[in-house]
C-alpha positions, 0 to 999 in steps of 0.5 A: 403779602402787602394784605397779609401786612395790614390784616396782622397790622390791626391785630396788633393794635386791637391784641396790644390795646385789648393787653394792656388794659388787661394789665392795667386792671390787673394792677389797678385791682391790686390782683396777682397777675393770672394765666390770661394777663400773662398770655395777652401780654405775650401774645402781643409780642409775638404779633409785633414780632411776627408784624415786623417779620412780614415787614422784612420780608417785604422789604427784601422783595422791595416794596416800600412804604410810602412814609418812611416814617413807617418804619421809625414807627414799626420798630419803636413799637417792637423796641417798647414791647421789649424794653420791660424785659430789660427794664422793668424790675425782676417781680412784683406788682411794679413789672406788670405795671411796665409791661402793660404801660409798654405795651400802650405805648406799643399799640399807639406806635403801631396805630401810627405805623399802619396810618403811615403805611399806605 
């Protein structure tokens, strides 16, 4: 399990990175947001989501990460993925703009979450 752990940790990083320059340029080129923008995006929060699911379930057999701040990181990454959808305004070029930024901001939480995780 603590394998199957790191190998979704660097798909998260690489989805998350990979989504949000997608929504970057998306923005920046003043494009509508198109069905690849949007699957990325959502494709990231799956792969959080499922990446701290693992982590739960590693936890309850008690494997622990040697940093606690690991933790800290892990669950910040899944709290800024989520936030635009509470967040961010209803339609427009704007609400791409928080979900691509949030999940920058996700994929450097995650790169720290995995460099403190072994």
């Amino acid at each position: 399990m603590d394998g199957t752990h790191r190998i979704v940790g660097i798909v998260v990083i690489a989805v998350c990175a990979v989504a949000a320059l997608v929504g970057g340029i998306a923005y920046w080129r003043s494009r509508g947001v198109g069905s690849v923008t949007t699957h990325l995006l959502a494709l990231a929060q799956t792969a959080l989501v499922a990446q701290v699911g693992i982590g739960l379930l590693l936890l309850a057999d008690d494997r622990r990460a040697a940093d606690r701040l690991h933790y800290a990181y892990g669950t910040f990454a899944l709290a800024a993925v989520l936030a635009p959808w509470f967040y961010a305004p209803q339609s427009g070029a704007r609400r791409l703009l928080w979900f691509a930024g949030a999940t920058a901001l996700a994929a450097g939480l995650a790169a720290r979450a995995f460099m403190t995780g072994s």
